[in-house]
MIDOSE-1310 file (N, C-alpha, C; in nm, 2 decimals, decimal comma, always signed):
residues 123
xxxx	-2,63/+1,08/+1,09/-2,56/+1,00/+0,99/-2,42/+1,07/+0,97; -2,33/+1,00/+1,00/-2,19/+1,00/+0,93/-2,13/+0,95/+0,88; -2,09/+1,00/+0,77/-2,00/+0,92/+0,69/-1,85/+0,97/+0,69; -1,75/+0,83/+0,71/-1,67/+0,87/+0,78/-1,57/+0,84/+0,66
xxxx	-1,47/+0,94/+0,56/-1,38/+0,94/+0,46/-1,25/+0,88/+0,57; -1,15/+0,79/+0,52/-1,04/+0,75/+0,61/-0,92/+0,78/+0,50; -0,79/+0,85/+0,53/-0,66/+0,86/+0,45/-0,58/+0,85/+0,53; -0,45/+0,80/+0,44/-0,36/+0,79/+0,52/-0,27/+0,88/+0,61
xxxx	-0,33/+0,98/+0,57/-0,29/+1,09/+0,65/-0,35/+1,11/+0,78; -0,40/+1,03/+0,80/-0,49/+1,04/+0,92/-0,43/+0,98/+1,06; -0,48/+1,01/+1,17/-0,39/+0,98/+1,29/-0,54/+0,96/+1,38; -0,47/+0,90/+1,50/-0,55/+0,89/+1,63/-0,61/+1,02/+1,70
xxxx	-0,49/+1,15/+1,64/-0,55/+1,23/+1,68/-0,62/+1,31/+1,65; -0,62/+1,32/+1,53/-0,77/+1,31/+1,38/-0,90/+1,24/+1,47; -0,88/+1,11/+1,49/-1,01/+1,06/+1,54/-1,05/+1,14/+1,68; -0,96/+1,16/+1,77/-1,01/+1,26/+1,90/-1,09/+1,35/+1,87
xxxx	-1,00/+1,45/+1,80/-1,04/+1,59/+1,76/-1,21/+1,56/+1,68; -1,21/+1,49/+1,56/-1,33/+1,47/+1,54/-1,42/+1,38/+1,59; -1,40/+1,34/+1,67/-1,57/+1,29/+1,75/-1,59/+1,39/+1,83; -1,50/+1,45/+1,91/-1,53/+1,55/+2,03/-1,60/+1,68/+1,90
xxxx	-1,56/+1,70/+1,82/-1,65/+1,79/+1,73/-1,74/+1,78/+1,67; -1,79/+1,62/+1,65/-1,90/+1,62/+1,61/-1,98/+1,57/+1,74; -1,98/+1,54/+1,84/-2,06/+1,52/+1,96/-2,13/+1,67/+1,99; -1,99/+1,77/+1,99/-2,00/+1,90/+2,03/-2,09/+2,00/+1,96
xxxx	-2,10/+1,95/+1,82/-2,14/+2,06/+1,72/-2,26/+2,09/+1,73; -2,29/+2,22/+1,73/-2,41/+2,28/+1,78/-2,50/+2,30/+1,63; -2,56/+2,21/+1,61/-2,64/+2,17/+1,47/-2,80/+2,10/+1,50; -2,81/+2,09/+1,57/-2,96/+2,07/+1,63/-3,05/+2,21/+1,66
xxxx	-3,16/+2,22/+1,67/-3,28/+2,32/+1,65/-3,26/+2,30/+1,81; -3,31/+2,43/+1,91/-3,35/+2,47/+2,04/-3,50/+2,47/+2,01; -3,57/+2,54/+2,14/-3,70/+2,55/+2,15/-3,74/+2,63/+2,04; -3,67/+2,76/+1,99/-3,71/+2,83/+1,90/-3,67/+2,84/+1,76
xxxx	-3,61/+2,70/+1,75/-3,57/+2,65/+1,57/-3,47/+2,69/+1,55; -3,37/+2,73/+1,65/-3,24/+2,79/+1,57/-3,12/+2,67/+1,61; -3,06/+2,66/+1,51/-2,95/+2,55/+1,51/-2,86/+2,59/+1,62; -2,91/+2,51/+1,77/-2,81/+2,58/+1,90/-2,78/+2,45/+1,95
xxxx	-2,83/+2,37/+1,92/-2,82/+2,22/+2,04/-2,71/+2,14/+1,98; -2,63/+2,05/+2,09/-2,54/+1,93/+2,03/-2,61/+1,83/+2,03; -2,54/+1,75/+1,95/-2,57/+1,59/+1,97/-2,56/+1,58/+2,13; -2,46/+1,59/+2,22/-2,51/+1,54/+2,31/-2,63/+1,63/+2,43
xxxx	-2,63/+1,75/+2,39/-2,75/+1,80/+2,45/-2,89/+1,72/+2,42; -2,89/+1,67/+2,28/-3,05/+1,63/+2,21/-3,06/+1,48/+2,26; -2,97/+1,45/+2,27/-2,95/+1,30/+2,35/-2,93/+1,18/+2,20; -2,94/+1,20/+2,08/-2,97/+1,18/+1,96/-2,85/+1,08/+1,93
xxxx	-2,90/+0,98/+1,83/-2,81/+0,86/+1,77/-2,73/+0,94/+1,69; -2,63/+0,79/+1,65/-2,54/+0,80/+1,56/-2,54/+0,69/+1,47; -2,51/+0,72/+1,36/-2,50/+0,60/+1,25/-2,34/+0,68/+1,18; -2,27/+0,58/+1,20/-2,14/+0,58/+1,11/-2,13/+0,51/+1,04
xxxx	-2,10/+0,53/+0,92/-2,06/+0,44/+0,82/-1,97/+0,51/+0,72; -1,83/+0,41/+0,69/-1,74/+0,41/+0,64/-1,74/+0,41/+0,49; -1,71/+0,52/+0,45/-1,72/+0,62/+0,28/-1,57/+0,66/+0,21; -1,51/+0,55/+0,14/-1,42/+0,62/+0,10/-1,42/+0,67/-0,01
xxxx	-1,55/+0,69/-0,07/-1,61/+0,77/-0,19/-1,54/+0,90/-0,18; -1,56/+0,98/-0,04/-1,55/+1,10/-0,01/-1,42/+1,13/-0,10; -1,33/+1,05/-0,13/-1,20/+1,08/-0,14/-1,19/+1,08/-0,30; -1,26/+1,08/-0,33/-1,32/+1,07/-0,50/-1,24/+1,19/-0,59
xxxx	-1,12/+1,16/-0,64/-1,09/+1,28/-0,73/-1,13/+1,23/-0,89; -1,19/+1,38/-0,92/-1,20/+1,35/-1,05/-1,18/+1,47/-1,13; -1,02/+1,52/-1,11/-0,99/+1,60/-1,20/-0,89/+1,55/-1,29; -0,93/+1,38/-1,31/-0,87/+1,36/-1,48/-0,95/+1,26/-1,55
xxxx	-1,00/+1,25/-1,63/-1,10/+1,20/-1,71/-1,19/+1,15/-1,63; -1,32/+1,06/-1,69/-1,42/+1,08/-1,68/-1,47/+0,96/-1,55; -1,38/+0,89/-1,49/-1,36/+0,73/-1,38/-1,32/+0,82/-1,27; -1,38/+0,82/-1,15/-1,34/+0,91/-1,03/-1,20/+0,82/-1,01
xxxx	-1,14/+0,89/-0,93/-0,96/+0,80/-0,89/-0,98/+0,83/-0,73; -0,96/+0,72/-0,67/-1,00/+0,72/-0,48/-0,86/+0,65/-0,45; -0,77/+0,70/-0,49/-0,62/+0,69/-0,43/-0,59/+0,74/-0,33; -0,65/+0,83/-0,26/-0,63/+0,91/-0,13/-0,69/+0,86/+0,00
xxxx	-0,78/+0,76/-0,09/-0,89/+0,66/+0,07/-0,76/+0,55/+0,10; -0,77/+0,58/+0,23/-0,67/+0,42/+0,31/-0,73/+0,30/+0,29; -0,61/+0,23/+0,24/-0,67/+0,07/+0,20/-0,72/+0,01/+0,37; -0,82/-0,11/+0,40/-0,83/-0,15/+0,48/-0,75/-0,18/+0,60
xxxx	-0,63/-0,18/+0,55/-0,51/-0,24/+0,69/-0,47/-0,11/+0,75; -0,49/+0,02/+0,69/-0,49/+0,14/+0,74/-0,61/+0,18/+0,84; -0,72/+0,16/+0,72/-0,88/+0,24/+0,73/-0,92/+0,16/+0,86; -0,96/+0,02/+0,88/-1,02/-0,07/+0,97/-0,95/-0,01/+1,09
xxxx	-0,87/+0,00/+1,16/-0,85/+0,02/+1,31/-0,89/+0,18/+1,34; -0,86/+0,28/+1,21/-0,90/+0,40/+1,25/-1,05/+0,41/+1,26; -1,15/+0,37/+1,22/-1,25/+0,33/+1,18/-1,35/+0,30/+1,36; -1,27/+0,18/+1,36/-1,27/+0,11/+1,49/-1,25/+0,18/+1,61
xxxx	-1,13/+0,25/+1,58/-1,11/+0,37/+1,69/-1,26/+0,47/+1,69; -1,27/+0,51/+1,57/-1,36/+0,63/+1,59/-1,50/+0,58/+1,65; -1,51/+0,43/+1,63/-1,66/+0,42/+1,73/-1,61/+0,40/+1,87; -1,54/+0,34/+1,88/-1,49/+0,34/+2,08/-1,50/+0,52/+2,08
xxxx	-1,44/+0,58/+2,00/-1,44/+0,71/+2,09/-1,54/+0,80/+2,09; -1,64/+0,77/+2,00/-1,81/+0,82/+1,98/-1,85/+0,77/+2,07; -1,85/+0,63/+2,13/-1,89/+0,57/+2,25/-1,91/+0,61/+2,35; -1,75/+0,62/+2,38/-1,73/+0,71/+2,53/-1,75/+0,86/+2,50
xxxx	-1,72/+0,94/+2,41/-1,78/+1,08/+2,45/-1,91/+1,06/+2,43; -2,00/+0,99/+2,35/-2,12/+1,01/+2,42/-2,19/+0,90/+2,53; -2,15/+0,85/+2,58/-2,17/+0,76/+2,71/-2,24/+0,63/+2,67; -2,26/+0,63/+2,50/-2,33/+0,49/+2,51/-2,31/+0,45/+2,38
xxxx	-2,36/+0,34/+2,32/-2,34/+0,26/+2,19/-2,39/+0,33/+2,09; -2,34/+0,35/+1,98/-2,35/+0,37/+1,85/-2,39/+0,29/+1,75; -2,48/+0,34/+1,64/-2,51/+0,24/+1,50/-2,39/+0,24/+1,44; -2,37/+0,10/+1,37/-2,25/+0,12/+1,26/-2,31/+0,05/+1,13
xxxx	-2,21/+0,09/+1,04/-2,23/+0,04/+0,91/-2,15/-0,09/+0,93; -2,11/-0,16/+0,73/-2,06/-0,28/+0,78/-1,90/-0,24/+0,71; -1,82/-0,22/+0,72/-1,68/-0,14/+0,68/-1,62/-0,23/+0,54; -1,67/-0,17/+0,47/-1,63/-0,23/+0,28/-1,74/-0,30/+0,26
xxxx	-1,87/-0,29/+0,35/-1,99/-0,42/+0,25/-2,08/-0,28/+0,16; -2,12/-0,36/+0,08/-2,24/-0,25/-0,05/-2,31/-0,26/+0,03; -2,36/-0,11/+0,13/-2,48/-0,13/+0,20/-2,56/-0,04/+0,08; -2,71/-0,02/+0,15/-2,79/+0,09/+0,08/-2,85/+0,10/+0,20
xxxx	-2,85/+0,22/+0,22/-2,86/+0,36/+0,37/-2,98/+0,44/+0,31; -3,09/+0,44/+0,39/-3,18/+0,56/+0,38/-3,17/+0,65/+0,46; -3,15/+0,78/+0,43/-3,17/+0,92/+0,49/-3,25/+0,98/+0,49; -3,32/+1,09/+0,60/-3,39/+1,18/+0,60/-3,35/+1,29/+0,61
xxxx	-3,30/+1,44/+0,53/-3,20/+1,48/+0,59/-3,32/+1,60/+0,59; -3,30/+1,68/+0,78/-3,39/+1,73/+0,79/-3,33/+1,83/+0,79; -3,35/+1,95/+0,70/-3,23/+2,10/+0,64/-3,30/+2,15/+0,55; -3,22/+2,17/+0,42/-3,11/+2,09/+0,45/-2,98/+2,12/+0,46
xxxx	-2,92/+2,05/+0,58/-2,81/+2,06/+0,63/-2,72/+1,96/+0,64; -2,63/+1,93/+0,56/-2,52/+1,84/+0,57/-2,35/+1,91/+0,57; -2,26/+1,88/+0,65/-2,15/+1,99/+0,71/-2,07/+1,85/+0,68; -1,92/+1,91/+0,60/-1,86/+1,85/+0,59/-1,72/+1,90/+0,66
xxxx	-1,65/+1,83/+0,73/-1,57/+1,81/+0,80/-1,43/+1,77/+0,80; -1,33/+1,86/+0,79/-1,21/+1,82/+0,71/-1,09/+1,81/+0,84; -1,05/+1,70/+0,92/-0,94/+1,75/+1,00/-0,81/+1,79/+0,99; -0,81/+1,81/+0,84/-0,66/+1,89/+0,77/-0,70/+2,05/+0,79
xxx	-0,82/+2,09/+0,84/-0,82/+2,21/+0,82/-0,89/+2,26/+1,00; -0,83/+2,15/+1,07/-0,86/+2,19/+1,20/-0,73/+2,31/+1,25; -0,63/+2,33/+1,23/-0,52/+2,40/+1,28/-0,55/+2,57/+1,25
């Protein structure tokens, strides 16, 4: 499961750098339980879905402020980009969410382990 935060700060090469890192990321159990395998060693899905919660500040009163999430005419093509390029680095189709619908998403999260991922802090 990913949930994918979009800002305007974001670029195409934002979307490169993070799919090739989360394809890559060695976060899966080997034979002996230790978190050594990638997504594409385990052969394992993807579910993306588009969160601009992530961007949630609430260091001024008590209503989170999500001014930092890209409005749709930004977020939708980056968005769009990042599944073509989930696609091709991992050689086949991906799950998606529906980009701005109220879904409700069940997880299993088997950890627990959830790794959050900042490409401002790739350099």
């Amino acid at each position: 499961m990913i949930l994918l935060g979009i800002e305007d700060a974001d670029s195409q090469a934002d979307i490169q750098w993070l799919s090739s890192n989360i394809i890559n990321l060695r976060i899966f159990d080997d034979e002996a339980g230790v978190m050594n395998c990638s997504l594409a060693e385990t052969g394992g899905d993807i579910l993306l879905v588009s969160q601009f919660t992530l961007f949630a500040s609430t260091k001024k009163g008590n209503r989170p402020s999500y001014i930092r999430a890209s409005k749709p005419a930004i977020a939708i093509p980056l968005y769009e980009s990042m599944i073509r390029q989930l696609e091709q680095q991992l050689g086949r189709q991906i799950f998606t969410g529906v980009f701005g619908a109220d879904m409700q998403v069940d997880i299993l999260n088997d950890g627990p382990v959830t790794i959050f991922i900042d490409t401002k802090g790739k350099d």
